[in-house]
Legacy VTK file of the C-alpha trace (Angstrom):
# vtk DataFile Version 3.0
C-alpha trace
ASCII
DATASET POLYDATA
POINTS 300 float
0.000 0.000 0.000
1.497 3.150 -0.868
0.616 6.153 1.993
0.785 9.694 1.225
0.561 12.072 3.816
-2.370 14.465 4.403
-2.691 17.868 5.095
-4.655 18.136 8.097
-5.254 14.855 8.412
-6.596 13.565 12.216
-7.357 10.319 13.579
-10.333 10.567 13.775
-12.685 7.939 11.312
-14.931 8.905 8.665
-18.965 7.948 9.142
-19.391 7.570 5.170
-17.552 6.857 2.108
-17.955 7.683 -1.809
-17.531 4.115 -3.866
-16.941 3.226 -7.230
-17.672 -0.613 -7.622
-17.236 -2.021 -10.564
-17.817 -5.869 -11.690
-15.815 -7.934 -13.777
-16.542 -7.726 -17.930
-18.128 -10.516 -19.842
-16.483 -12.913 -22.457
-16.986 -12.157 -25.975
-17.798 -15.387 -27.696
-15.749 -17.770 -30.154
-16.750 -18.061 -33.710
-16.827 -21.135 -35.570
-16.493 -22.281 -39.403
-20.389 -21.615 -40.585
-21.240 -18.478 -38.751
-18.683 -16.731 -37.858
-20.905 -13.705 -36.124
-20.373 -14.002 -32.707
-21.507 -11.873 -29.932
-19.415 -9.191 -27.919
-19.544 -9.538 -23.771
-21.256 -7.263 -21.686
-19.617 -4.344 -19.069
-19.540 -5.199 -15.809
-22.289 -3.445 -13.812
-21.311 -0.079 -12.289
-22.392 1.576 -9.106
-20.676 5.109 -7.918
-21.877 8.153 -5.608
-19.931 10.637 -7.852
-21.553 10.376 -11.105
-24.693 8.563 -12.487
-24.121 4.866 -11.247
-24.164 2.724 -14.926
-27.758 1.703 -16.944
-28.628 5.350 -16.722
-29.156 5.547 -13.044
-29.580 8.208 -10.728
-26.185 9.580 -8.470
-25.828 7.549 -5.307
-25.408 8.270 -1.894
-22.006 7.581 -0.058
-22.365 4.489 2.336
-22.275 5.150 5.711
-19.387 2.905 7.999
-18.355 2.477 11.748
-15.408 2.998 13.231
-13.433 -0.422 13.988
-15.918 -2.585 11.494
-14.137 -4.488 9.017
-15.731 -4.462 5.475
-15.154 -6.963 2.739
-14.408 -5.471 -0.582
-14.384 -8.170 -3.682
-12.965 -7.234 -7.054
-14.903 -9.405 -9.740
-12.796 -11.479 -12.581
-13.491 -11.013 -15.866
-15.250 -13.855 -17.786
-13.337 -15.972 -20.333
-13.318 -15.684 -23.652
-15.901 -17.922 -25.621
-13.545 -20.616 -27.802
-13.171 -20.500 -31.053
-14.022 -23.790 -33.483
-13.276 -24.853 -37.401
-16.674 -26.557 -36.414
-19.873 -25.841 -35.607
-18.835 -26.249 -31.616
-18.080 -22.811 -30.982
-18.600 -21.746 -27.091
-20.201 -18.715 -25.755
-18.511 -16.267 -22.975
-18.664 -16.701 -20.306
-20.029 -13.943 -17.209
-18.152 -11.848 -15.074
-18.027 -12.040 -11.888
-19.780 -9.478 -9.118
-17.865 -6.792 -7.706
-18.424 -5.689 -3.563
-18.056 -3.482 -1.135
-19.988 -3.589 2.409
-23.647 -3.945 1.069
-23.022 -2.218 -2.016
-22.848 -5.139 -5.510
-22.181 -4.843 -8.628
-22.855 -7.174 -11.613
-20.856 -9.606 -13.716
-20.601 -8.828 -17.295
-23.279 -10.857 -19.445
-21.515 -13.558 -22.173
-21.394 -12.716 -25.694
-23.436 -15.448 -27.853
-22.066 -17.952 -29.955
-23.181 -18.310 -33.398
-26.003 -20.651 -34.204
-26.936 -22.778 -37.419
-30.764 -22.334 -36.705
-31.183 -18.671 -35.484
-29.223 -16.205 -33.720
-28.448 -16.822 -29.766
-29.271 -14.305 -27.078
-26.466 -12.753 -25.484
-26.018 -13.405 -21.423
-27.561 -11.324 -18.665
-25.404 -9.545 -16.507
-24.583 -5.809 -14.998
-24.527 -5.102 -19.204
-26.052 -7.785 -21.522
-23.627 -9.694 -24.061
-24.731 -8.992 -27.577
-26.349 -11.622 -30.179
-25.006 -13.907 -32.540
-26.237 -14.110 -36.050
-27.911 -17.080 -37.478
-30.833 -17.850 -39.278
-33.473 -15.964 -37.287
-33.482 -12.951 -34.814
-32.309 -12.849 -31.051
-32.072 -10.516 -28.256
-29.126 -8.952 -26.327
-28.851 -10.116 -23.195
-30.616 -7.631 -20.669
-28.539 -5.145 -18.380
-29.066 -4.582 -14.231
-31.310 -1.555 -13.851
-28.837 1.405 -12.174
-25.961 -0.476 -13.337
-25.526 -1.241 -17.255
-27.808 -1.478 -20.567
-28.578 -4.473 -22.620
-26.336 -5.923 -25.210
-27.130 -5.337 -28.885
-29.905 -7.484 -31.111
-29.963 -9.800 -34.046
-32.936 -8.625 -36.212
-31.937 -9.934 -39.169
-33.308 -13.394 -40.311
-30.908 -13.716 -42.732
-26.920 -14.514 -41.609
-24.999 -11.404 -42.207
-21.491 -12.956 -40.362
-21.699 -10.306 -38.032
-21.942 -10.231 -34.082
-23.730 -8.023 -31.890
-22.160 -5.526 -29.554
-22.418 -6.081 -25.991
-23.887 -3.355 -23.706
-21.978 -0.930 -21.880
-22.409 0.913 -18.546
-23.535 4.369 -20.409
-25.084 2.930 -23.495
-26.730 0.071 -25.444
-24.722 -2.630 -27.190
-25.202 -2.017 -31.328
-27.329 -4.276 -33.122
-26.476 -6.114 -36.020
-26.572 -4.792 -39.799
-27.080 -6.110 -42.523
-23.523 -6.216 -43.510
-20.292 -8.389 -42.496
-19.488 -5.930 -40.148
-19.316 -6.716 -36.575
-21.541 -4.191 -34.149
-20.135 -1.610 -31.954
-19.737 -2.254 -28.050
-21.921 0.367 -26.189
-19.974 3.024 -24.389
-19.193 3.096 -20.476
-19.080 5.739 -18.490
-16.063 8.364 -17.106
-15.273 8.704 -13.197
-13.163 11.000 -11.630
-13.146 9.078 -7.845
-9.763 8.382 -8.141
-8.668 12.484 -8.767
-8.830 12.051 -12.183
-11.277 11.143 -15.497
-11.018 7.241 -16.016
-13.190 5.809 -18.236
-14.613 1.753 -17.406
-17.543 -0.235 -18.613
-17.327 -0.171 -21.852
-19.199 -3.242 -24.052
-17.254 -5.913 -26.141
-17.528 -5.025 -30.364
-19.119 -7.918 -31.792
-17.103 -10.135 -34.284
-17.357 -9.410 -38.170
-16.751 -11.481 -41.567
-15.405 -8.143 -42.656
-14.772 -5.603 -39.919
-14.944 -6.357 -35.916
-16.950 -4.048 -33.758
-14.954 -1.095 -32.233
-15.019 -0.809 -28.779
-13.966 2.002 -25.898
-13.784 2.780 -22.152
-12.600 -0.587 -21.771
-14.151 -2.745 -23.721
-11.931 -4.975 -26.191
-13.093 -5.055 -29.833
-14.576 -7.716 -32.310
-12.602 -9.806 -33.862
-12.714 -9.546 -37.961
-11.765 -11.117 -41.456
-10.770 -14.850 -41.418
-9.886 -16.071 -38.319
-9.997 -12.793 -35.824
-9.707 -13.205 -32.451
-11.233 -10.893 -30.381
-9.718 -8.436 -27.855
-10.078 -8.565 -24.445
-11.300 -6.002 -21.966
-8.635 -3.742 -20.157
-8.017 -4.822 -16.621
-9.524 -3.359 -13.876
-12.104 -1.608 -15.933
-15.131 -4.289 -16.157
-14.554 -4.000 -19.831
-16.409 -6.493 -22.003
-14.536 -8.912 -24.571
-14.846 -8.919 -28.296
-16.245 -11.725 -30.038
-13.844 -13.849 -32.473
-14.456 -14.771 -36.107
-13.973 -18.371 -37.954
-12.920 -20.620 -39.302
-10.208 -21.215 -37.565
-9.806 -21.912 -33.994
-9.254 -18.523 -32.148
-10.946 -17.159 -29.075
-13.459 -14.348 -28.040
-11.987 -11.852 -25.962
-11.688 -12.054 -21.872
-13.389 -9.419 -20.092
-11.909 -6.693 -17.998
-11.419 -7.460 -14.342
-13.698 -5.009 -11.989
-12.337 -2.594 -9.572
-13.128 -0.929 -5.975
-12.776 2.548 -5.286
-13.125 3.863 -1.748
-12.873 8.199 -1.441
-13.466 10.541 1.630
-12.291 13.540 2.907
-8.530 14.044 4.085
-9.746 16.069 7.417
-10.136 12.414 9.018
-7.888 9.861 9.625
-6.864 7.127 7.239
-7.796 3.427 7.761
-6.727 1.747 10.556
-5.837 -1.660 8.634
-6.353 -3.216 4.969
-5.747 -6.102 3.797
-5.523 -6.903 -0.215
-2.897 -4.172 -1.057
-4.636 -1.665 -1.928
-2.789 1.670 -3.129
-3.852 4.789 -0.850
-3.187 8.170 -2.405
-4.190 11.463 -1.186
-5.307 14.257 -3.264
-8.038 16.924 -4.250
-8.831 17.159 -0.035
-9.249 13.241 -0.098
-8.215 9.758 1.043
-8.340 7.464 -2.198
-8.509 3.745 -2.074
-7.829 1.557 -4.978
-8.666 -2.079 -4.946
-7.227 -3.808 -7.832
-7.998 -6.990 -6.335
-10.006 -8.494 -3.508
-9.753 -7.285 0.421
-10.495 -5.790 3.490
-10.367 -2.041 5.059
-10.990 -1.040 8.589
-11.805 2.319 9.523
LINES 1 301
300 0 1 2 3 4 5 6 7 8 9 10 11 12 13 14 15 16 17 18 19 20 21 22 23 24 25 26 27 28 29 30 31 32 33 34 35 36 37 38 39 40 41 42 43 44 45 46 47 48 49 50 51 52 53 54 55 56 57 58 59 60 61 62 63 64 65 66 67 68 69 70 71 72 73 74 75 76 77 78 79 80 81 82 83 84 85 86 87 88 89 90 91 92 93 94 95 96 97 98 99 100 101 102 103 104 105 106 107 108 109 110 111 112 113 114 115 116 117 118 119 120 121 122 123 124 125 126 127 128 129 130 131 132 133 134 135 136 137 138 139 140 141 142 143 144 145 146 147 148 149 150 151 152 153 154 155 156 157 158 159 160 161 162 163 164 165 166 167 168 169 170 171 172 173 174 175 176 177 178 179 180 181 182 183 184 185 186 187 188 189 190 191 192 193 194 195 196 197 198 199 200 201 202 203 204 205 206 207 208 209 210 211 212 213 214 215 216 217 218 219 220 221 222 223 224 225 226 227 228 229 230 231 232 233 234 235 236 237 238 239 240 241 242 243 244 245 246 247 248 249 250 251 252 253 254 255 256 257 258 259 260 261 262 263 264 265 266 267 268 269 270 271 272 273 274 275 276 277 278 279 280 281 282 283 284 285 286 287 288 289 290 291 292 293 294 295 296 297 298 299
């Protein structure tokens, strides 16, 4: 844990905390030889008190804590990337896992969809929903958490088009399919400054493409595209989803982005008594930051 002094800084313990808590990202799905449209994975869901928590919801409040309590703070995995087949034995993602603080929970990502001789495959359900695969009928993104992340992009084609879906993202829908070979956008995620500056996180996984893969940002890792594309996987410690991979050879959808804990309050009291879990502990902007890149405790 790295400790920077305060100014002003007592010992005496906070009563409530700002949190960012985000989940681990979803797998983007692997393509296979007959398909090849695969779905992108999901953002993992995203909960703050310093600017609207993900899926459009309203601003938090901080969480109030005792003074010699010990809370549990769990930093979700990323899901694994769906695996690729020259086949028709492609796999889907697979979901990320929740992120926690105290009572606060965010979300695991939602799987990107495999593709599907018979019809397209629904995306997982998660914090964000995976996107759809294409096929030979329509499908449905898999559907976000309310106040955490939106639903992964549709199929609504009947007709294959080689194309995935874009998974959903923390500040915005997953992109549907075309009618191209071009694989679907990832939906945006959403900028915090908790940690004293803008970092963005939640972004969906692009959607694979028999032409182009699916761009993705704030985290999310993009489509895979052309022959044999694998997809990208989500940054770490953003709950960024993973792109889906292309056919028809065997290469992999992208992993998702593992989640992250952020603990802020003001610098005027004291800092934690104990953590556990390593966090890094820098003070700035009048506050004591917490970063939890992987799971813990903290002790105030």
């Amino acid at each position: 844990m790295q400790i920077f002094a305060g100014v002003g800084a007592s010992s005496t313990p906070p009563t409530a905390v700002d949190y960012l808590v985000v989940a681990g990202g979803g797998g983007g799905a692997g393509g296979d030889a007959f398909e090849n449209g695969a779905g992108g994975g999901g953002a993992g869901g995203l909960r703050s008190t310093v600017t609207n928590t993900g899926g459009g919801g309203t601003l938090e409040s901080a969480l109030a804590v005792t003074a010699g309590v010990t809370y549990t703070v769990t930093v979700g995995a990323g899901g694994a990337g769906g695996l690729g087949n020259t086949g028709n034995t492609s796999t889907d993602g697979t979901v990320g896992a929740n992120s926690v603080f105290s009572t606060v929970t965010s979300n695991g990502g939602g799987y990107g969809a495999k593709p599907r001789n018979f019809g397209g495959q629904p995306g997982g359900n998660g914090g964000s929903g995976g996107g759809a695969s294409t096929g030979n009928g329509t499908a449905s993104g898999g559907t976000g958490t309310a106040n955490q992340g939106f639903a992964g992009g549709n199929n609504t084609n009947a007709i294959r088009t080689n194309a995935g879906a874009g998974g959903g993202g923390a500040g915005a829908v997953g992109s549907n399919i075309s009618g191209s070979n071009n694989g679907a956008a990832g939906g945006a995620g959403v900028s915090v400054s908790i940690s004293g500056s803008s970092v963005d996180y939640a972004g969906g996984g692009g959607g694979a493409g028999g032409n182009n893969g699916g761009s993705a940002t704030f985290g999310g890792g993009a489509g895979g595209g052309s022959v044999a594309g694998g997809g990208t996987s989500g940054t770490t410690n953003t709950g960024g989803g993973g792109g889906g991979s292309t056919g028809p050879l065997s290469v992999n959808g992208g992993n998702g982005g593992s989640g992250v804990v952020i603990l802020r309050y003001a610098d005027s009291f004291g800092q934690a008594a104990s953590t556990t879990g390593s966090p890094t502990l820098t003070v700035t902007g009048g506050y004591n930051i917490y970063t939890f890149t992987g799971s813990g405790t903290i002790t105030f």
